[in-house]
C-alpha positions as CSV (number, residue, x, y, z in Angstrom):
1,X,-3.2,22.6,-24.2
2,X,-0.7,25.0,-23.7
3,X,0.7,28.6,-26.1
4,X,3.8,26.3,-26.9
5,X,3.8,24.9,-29.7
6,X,4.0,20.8,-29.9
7,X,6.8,19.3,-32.2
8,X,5.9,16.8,-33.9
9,X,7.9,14.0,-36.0
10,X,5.6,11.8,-38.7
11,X,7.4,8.9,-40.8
12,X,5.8,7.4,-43.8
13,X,6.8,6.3,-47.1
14,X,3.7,7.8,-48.4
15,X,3.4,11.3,-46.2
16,X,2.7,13.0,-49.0
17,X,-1.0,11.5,-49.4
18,X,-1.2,11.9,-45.4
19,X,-0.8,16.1,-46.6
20,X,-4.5,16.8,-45.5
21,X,-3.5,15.1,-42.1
22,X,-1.0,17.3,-41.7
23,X,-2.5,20.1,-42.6
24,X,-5.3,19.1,-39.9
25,X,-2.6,18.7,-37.2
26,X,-1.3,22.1,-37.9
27,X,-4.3,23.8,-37.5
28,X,-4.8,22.4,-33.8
29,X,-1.8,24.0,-33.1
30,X,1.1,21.0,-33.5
31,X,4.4,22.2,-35.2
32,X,4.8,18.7,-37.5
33,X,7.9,17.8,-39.2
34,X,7.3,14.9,-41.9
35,X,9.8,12.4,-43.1
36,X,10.0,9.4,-45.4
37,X,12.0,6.6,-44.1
38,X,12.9,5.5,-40.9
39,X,16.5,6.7,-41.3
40,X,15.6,10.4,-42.3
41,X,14.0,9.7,-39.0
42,X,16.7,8.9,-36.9
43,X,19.0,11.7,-38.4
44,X,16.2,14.2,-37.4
45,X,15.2,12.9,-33.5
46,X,19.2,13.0,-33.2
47,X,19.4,17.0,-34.2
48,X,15.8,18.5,-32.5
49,X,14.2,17.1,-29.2
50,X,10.8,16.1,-30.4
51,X,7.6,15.9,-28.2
52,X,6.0,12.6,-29.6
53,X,6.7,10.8,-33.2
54,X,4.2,9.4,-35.5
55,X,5.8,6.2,-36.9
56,X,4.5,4.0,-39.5
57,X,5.2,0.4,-39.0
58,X,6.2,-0.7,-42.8
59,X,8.6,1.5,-44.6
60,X,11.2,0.4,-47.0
61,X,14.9,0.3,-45.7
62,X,14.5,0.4,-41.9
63,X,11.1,-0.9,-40.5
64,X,9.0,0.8,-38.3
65,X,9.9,-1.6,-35.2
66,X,13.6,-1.5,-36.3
67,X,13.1,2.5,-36.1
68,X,11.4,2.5,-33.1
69,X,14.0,0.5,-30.8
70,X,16.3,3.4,-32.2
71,X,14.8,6.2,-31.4
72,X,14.5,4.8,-27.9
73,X,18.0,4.2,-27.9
74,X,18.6,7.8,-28.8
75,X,15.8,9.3,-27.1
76,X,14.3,7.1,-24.4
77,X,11.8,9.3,-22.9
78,X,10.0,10.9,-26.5
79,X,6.2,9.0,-26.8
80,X,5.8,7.2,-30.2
81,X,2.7,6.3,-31.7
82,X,2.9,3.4,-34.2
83,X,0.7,3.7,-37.0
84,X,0.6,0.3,-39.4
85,X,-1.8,-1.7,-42.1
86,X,-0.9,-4.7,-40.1
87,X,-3.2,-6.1,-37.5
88,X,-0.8,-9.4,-37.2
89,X,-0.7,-9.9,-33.1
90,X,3.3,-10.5,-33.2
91,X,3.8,-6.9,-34.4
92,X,1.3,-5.3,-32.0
93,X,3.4,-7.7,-29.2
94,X,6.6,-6.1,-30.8
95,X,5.0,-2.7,-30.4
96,X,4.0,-2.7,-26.7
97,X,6.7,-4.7,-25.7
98,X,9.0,-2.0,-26.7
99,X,6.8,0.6,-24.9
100,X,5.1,2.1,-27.3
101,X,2.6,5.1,-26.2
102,X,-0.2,4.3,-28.6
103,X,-1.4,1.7,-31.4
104,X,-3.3,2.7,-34.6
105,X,-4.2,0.6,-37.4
106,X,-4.2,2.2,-40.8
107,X,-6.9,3.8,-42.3
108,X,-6.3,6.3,-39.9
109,X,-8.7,9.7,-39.6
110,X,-7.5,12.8,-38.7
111,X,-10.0,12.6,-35.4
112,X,-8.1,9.0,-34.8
113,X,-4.5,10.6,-34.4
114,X,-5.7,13.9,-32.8
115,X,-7.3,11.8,-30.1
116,X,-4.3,9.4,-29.5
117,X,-2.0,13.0,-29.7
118,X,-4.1,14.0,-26.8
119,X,-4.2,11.0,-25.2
120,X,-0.5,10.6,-25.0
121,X,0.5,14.2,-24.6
122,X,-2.1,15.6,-22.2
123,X,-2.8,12.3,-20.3
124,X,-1.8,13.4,-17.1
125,X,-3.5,17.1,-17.2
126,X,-7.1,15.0,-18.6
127,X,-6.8,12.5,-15.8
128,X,-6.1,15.1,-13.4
129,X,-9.0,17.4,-14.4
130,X,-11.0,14.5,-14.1
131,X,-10.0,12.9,-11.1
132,X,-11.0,16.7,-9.5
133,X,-13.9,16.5,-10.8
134,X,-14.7,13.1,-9.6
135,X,-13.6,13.6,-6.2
136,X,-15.8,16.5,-5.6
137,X,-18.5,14.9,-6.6
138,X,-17.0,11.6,-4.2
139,X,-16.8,14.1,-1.4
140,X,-20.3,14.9,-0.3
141,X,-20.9,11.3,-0.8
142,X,-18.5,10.5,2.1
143,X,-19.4,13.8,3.8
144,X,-23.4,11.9,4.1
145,X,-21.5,8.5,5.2
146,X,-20.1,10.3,7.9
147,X,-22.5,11.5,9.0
148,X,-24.7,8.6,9.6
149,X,-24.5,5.9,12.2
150,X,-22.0,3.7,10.3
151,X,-21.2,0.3,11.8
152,X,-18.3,-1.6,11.4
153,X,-18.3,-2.8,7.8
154,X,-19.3,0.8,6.6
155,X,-16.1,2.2,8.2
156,X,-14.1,0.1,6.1
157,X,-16.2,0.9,3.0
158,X,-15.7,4.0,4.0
159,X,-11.5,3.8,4.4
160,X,-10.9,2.2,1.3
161,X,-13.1,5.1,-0.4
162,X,-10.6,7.8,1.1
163,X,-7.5,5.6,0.3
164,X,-8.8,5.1,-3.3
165,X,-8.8,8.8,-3.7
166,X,-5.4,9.4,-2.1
167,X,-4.1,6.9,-4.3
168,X,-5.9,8.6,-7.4
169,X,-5.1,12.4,-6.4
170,X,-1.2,11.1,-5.8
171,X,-1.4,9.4,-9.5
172,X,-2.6,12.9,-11.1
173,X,-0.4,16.2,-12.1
174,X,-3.0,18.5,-10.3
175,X,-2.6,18.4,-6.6
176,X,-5.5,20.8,-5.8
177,X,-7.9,18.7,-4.0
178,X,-5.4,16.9,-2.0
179,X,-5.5,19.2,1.0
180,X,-9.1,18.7,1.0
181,X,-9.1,15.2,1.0
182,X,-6.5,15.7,4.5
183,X,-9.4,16.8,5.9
184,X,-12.0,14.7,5.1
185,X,-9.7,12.2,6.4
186,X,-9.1,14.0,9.4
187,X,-12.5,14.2,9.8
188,X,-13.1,10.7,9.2
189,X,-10.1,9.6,11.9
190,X,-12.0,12.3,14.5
191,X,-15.4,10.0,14.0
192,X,-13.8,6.4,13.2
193,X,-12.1,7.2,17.0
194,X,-15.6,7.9,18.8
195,X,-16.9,4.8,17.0
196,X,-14.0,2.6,18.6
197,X,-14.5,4.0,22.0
198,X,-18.0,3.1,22.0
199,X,-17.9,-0.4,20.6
200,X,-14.0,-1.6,21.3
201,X,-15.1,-3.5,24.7
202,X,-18.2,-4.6,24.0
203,X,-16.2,-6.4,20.4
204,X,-13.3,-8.0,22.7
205,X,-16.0,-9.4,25.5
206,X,-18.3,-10.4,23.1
207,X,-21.3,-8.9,23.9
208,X,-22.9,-8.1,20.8
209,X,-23.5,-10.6,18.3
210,X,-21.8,-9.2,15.1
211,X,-18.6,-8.4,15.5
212,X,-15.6,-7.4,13.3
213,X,-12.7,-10.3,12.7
214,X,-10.0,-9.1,15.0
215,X,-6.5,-9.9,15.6
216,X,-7.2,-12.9,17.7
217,X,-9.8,-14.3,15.2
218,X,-8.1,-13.6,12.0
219,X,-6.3,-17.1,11.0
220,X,-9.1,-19.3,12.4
221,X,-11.5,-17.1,9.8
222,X,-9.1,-16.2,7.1
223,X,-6.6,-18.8,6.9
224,X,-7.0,-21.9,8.2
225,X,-10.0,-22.3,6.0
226,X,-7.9,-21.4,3.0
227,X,-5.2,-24.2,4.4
228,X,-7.6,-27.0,4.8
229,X,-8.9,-26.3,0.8
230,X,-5.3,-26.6,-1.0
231,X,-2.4,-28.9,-0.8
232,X,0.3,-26.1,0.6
233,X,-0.9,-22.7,1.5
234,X,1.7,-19.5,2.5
235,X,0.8,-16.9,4.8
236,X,2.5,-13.9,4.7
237,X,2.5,-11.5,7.4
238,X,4.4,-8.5,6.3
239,X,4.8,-6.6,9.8
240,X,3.1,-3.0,9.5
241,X,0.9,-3.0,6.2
242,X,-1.0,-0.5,6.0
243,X,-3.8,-0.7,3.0
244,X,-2.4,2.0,0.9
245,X,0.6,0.6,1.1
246,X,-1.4,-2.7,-0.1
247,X,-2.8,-1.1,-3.2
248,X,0.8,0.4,-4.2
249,X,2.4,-3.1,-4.2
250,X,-0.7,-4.6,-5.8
251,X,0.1,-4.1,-9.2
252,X,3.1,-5.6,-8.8
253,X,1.8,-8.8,-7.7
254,X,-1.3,-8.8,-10.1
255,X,1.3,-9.8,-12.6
256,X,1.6,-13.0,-10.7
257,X,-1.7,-13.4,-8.9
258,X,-5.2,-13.0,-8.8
259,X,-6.9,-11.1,-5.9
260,X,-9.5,-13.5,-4.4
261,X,-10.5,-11.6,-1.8
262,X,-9.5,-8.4,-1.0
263,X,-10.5,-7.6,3.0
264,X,-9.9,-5.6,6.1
265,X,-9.8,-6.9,9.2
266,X,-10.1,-4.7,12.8
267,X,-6.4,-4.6,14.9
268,X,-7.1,-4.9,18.5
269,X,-5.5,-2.5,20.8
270,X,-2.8,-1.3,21.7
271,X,-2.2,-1.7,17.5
272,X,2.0,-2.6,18.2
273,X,3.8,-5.6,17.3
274,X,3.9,-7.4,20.8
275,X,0.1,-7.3,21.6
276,X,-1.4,-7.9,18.2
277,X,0.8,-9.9,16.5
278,X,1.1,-12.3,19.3
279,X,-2.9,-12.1,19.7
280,X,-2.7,-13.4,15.7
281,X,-0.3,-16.5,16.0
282,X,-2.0,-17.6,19.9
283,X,-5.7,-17.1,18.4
284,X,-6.0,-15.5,21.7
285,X,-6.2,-11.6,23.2
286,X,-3.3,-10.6,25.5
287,X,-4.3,-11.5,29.1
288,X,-5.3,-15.1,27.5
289,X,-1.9,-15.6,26.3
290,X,-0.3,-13.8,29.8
291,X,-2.4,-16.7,31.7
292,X,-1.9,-19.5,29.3
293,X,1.8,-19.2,28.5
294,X,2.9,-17.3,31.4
295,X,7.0,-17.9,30.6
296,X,6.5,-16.4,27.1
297,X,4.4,-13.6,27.8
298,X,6.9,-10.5,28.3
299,X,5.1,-6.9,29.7
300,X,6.0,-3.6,28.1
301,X,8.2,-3.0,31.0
302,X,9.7,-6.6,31.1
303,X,13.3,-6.8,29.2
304,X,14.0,-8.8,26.6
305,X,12.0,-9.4,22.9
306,X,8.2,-9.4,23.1
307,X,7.9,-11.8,20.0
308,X,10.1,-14.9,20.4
309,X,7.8,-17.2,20.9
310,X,5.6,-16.7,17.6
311,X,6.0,-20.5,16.0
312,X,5.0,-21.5,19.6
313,X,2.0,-19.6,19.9
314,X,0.7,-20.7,16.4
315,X,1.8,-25.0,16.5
316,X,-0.6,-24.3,19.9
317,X,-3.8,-22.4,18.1
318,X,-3.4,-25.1,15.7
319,X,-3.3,-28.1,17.9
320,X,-6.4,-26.6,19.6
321,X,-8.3,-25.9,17.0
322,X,-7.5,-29.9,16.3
323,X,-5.2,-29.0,12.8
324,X,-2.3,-31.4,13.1
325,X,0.0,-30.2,10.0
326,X,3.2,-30.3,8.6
327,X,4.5,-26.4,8.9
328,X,7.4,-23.9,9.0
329,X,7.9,-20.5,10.7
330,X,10.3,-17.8,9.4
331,X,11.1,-14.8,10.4
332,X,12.8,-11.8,8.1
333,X,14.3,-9.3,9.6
334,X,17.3,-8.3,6.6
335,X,17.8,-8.7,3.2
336,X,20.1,-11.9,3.9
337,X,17.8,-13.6,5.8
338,X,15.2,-13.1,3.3
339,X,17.9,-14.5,0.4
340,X,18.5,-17.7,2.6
341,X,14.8,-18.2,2.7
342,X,14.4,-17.4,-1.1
343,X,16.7,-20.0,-2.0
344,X,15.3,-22.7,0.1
345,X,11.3,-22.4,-1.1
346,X,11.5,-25.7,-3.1
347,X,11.9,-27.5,0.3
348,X,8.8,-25.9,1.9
349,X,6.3,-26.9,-0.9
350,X,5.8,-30.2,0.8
351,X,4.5,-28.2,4.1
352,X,0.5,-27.7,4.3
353,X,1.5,-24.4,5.8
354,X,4.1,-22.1,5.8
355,X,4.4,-18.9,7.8
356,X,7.0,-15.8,6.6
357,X,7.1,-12.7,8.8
358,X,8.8,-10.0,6.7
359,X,9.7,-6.9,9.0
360,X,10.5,-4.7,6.5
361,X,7.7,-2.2,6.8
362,X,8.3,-2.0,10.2
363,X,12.0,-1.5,10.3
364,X,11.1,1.5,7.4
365,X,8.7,3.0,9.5
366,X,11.5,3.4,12.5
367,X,14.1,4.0,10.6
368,X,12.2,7.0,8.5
369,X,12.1,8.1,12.6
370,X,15.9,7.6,13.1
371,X,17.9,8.5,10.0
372,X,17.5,11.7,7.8
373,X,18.0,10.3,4.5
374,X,14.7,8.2,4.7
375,X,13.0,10.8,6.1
376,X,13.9,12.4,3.1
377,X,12.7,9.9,1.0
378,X,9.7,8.9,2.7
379,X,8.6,12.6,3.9
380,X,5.3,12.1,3.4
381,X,2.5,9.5,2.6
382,X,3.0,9.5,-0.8
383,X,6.7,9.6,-0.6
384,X,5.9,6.1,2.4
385,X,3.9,4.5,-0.2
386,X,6.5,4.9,-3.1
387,X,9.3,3.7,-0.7
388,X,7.7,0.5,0.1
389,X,7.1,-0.5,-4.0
390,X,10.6,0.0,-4.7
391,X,11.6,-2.2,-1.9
392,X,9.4,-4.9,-2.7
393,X,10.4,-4.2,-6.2
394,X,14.1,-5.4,-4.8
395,X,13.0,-7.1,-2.3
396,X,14.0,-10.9,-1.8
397,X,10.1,-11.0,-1.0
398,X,9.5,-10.7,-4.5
399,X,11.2,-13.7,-5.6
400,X,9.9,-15.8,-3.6
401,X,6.2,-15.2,-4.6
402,X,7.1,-15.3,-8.3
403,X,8.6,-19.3,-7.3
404,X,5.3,-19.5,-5.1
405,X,3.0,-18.5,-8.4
406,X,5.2,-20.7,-10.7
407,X,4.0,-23.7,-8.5
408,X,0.1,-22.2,-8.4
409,X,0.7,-22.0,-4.5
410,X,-2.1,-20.3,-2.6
411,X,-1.1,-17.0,-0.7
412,X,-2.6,-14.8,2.2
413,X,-0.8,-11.7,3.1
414,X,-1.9,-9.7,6.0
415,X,0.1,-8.1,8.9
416,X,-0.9,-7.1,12.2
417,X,-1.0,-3.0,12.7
418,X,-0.7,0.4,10.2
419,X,1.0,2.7,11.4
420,X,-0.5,6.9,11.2
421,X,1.2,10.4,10.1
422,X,1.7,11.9,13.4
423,X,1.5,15.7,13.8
424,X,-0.4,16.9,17.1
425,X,1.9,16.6,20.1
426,X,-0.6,16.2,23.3
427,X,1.1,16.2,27.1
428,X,1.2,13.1,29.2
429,X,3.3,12.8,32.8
430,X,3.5,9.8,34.6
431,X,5.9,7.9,37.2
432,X,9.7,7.4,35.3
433,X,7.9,3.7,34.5
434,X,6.0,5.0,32.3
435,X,5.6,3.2,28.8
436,X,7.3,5.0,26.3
437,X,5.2,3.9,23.1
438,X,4.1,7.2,21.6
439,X,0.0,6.1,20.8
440,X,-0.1,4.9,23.7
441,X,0.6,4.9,27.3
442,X,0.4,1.9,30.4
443,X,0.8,3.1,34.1
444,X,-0.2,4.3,37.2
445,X,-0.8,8.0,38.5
446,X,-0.6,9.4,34.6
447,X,-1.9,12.9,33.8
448,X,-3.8,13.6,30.9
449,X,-6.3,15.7,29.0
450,X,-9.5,12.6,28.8
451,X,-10.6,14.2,25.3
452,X,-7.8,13.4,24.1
453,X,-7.6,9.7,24.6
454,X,-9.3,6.7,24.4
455,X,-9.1,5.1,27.9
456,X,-9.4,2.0,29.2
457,X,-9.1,2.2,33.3
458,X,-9.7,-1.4,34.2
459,X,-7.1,-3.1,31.7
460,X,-9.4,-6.6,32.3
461,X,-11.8,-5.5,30.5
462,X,-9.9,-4.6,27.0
463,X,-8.0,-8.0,28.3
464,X,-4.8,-5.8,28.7
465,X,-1.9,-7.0,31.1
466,X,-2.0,-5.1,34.1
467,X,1.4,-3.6,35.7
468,X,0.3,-3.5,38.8
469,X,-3.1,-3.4,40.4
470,X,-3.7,0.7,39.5
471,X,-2.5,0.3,36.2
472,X,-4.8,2.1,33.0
473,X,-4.1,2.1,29.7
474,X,-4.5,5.4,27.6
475,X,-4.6,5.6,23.6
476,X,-4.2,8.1,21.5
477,X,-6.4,9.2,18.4
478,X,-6.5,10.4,15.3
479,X,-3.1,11.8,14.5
480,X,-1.9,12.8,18.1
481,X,1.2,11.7,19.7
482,X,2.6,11.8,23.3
483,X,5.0,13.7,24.4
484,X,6.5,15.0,28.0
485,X,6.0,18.4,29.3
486,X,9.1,18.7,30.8
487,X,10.9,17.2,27.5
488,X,8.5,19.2,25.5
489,X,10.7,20.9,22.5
490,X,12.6,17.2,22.3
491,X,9.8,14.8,21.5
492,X,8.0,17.4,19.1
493,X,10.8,17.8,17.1
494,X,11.8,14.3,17.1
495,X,8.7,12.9,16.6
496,X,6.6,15.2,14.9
497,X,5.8,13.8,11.2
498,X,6.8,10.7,11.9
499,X,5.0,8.0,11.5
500,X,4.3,5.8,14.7
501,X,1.5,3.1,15.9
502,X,-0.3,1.7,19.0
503,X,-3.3,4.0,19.0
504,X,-6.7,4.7,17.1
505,X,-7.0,5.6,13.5
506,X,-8.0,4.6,10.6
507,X,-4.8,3.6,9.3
508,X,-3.6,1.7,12.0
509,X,-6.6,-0.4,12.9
510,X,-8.2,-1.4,9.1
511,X,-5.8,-3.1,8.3
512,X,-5.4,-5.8,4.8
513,X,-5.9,-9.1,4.4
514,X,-5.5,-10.5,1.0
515,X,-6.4,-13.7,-0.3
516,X,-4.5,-14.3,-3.6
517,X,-4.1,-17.4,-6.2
518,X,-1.9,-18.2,-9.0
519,X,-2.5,-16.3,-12.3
């Protein structure tokens, strides 16, 4: 704890038998100011800004609850501590629903209220000490893991270790291992890449017997089983996910739902909305889709949208996987749309299966690119992750899965790509057809350093569309973006610390999918 003194406000009709308490309190350094009624009480957190208040539940004159919704009234930020004789549940229900900081039950010891004090006042400097100290310890724990031949399942072990910590470091007041865990994580991205290269084509062909769920696999394995157990399921791909992003919203929805299964799934490549979100809804990789549905397969070079034909692709996975069933398709793409749909959930519930595509992630992530005052906003991870919860917080999303858990409907959200922080611009040139994805790059005659991409020269093989019979396709890892030398300056300060997707990292390719039922 700090020099500065803490101020301190105890009510009780009887403080003066609590003297010794006091007396305690003092001599750890707390400045306490005692009164005997809830109004003395009132008069006092009115005149002197007071660090936390000791409150005693039954006084005479104004109770200890009636006090309490005062002082927040007055003061809304200052920590109380209720302290009562009473263990009746409606008053503790009284208590925390009016945000109380802490709940003691009388007889109290002078250890009891020092430890709550501490509890309430130093909460964030404790956790933060500890959360260090944890992480170090965490740290050569996923130092060994990365160092050892991982394979698939003990990359995503080891992603959701790293975005556990992130999550934990951004909670805390002390900020000092952060830039260490960038690093690990950079680290981590630097090795997760080399363990793509080497296994990518052999996953997509099949060749090896144990293979990750991919993009193309991931309703046959994920949710079609949960839509032949229940009576109406939702699926709820929520363009652009990524898994921290996940565990920010999570608490939200926890008042709601139950996490049944909490799972990451691979994205296939190039990780961008018109490969793998059609390779989710067909059940099949590009090329298959290309040959299959030739009219609604659009190239990156092709005009016009790359996603119309979703509901098509899926009523066709379905029928061949011999699931005749009453559905719906919607997509989101603005807060009216999403309204419209909110207010028309009652007739969906007689559907087995109904599909929502939200795009707001994805329309954050380009517009954190495009306008200033979300980059802003969203200037860093933590800054992504806090802009997302207080969309969904006001999002029309949200309503509709509080109607979906009032009817105990089953839910799986997923989505179809992360996107990554970008910083390290790396050159590409290429004819003026060049794709102008920033991850990655489709084409013929491109110029590039080979370390720093992942490449794929016979497109077949990663079932990529080819362009024309010369075409490769390049990737890039880790947090490395494309730019032009001849446009140079432009695209780095553009682009730079932005966040983009379509190549290899962690954070684009582990991606959630979470299985959830009604609380």
């Amino acid at each position: 704890m700090s020099n500065t003194k803490i101020n301190l406000l105890w009510a009780d009709d009887e403080i003066e038998l609590l003297k010794p308490h006091v007396l305690f309190l003092e001599g750890k350094g707390y400045d306490v100011s005692t009164v005997c009624s809830g109004d003395e009480a009132l008069d006092l957190v009115k005149e002197k800004a007071f660090d936390v208040v000791l409150l005693d539940e039954n006084m005479p004159g104004l109770s200890g609850l009636e006090t309490l919704s005062r002082i927040k009234a007055v003061r809304s930020d200052v920590p109380v501590i209720m302290i009562t004789k009473s263990e009746e549940e409606y008053i503790m229900d009284d208590a925390i629903g009016s945000k109380i900081a802490d709940y003691l039950i009388k007889p109290v010891n002078p250890n009891q209220i020092l430890l709550s004090l501490k509890k309430t006042l130093d909460n964030r400097r404790l956790v933060g000490e500890k959360t260090n100290t944890a992480y170090r310890q965490a740290f050569q724990e996923i130092s060994s893991m990365l160092m050892s031949n991982m394979d698939y399942r003990e990359w995503v072990e080891l992603y959701k270790k790293i975005v556990y910590w992130e999550l934990e470091i951004d909670k805390s007041s002390d900020k000092s291992m952060l830039e260490i865990l960038r690093m690990q994580k950079q680290e981590a991205n630097a090795g997760f890449a080399k363990f793509v290269e080497k296994n990518y084509l052999s996953w997509v062909n099949s060749t090896v017997h144990d293979i990750p769920v991919m993009s193309n696999t991931l309703l046959k394995t994920k949710l079609f089983p949960e839509m032949d157990k229940n009576p109406c399921t939702f699926f709820l791909l929520i363009d652009n996910l990524r898994y921290d992003q996940w565990k920010t919203i999570q608490p939200i929805l926890s008042e709601l739902y139950k996490v049944e299964k909490e799972e990451l799934y691979y994205g296939i490549l190039p990780t961008a909305t018109q490969y793998a979100r059609n390779a989710i809804f067909a059940g099949l990789m590009p090329t298959e889709i290309q040959k299959k549905f030739p009219d609604m397969w659009l190239n990156d070079e092709d005009e016009g949208l790359k996603n119309n034909f979703e509901e098509q692709f899926l009523q066709a996975q379905l029928k061949r996987l011999g699931k005749d069933v009453k559905m719906s398709y919607n997509k989101i793409t603005n807060h009216a749309a999403g309204k419209k749909l909110a207010e028309s959930i009652p007739n969906l519930l007689q559907n087995k299966l109904n599909v929502i595509v939200y795009n707001f992630v994805d329309m954050l992530s380009h517009a954190r690119t495009d306008m200033e005052v979300i980059r802003e906003l969203a200037d860093d991870e933590s800054g992504y992750r806090s802009i997302t919860k207080s969309w969904l917080e006001h999002s029309p999303l949200l309503d509709i899965i509080q109607q979906l858990a009032e009817k105990k409907i089953k839910i799986v959200i997923s989505t179809d790509h992360g996107t990554v922080y970008v910083k390290e611009p790396i050159n590409v040139v290429g004819e003026k057809n060049l794709t102008t994805n920033l991850r990655y790059k489709t084409g013929r005659t491109m110029n590039y350093n080979k370390k720093d991409v992942f490449e794929i020269k016979n497109p077949t093989d990663g079932f990529l569309p080819k362009q024309n019979l010369s075409s490769v396709y390049i990737f890039a890892k880790e947090n490395k973006f494309f730019s032009y030398p001849n446009n140079h300056n432009y695209y780095v300060g553009y682009y730079q610390n932005t966040f983009q997707h379509g190549g290899i990292s962690l954070e684009e390719i582990l991606i959630p999918c979470i299985t959830l039922s009604a609380k």
